[in-house]
N, C-alpha and C positions, 0 to 999 in steps of 0.2 A: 720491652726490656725491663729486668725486673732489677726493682732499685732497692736501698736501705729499708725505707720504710716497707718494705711488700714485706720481706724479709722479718722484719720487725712483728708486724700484724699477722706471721704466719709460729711466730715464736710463742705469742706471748699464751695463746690457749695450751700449745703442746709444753711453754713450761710449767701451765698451770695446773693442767691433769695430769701430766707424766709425773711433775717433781710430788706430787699430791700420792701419786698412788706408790711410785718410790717409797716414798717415807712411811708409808702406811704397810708397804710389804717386807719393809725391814725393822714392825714393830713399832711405830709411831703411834700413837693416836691419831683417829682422823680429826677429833677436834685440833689437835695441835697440824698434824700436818695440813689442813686446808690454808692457815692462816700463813705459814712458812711459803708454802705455793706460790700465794697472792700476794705475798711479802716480796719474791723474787721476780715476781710477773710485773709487780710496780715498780721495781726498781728499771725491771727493762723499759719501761714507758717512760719513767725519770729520763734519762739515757736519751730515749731518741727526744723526748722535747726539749731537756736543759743543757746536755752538753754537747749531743750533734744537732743542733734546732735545724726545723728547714729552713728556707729561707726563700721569700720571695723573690722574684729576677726584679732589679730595679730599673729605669726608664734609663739609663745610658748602656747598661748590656744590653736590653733589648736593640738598641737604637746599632749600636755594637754589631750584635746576633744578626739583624735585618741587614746592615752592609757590607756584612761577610757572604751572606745568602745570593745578595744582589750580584758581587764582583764573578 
């Protein structure tokens, strides 16, 4: 099953090359367009660690999870 973060980790290279060579094919500089790239490619990393964080399952859903499974 494919979750946020797969999604995430499959974003961040095609928006690093795509927006990279975008900007470059519409006259950018590639000095200027890599850093814009990498600028947007970080922000998506911002994104899934500070505002969607993962999150560990804590010892009462698990406990939870296991006697849902059991009934």
């Amino acid at each position: 099953m494919v979750q946020y973060y797969d999604y995430v980790l499959g974003v961040i290279p095609l928006v690093l090359v795509g927006l990279t060579a975008l900007l470059t094919a519409v006259g950018l500089d590639l000095t200027t367009a890599i850093p814009v790239g990498a600028g947007v490619a970080a922000l998506i990393i911002g994104h899934a660690l500070f505002v969607n964080m993962p999150t560990h399952p804590t010892a009462e859903s698990a406990d939870t999870s296991q006697r849902a499974n059991a009934e």
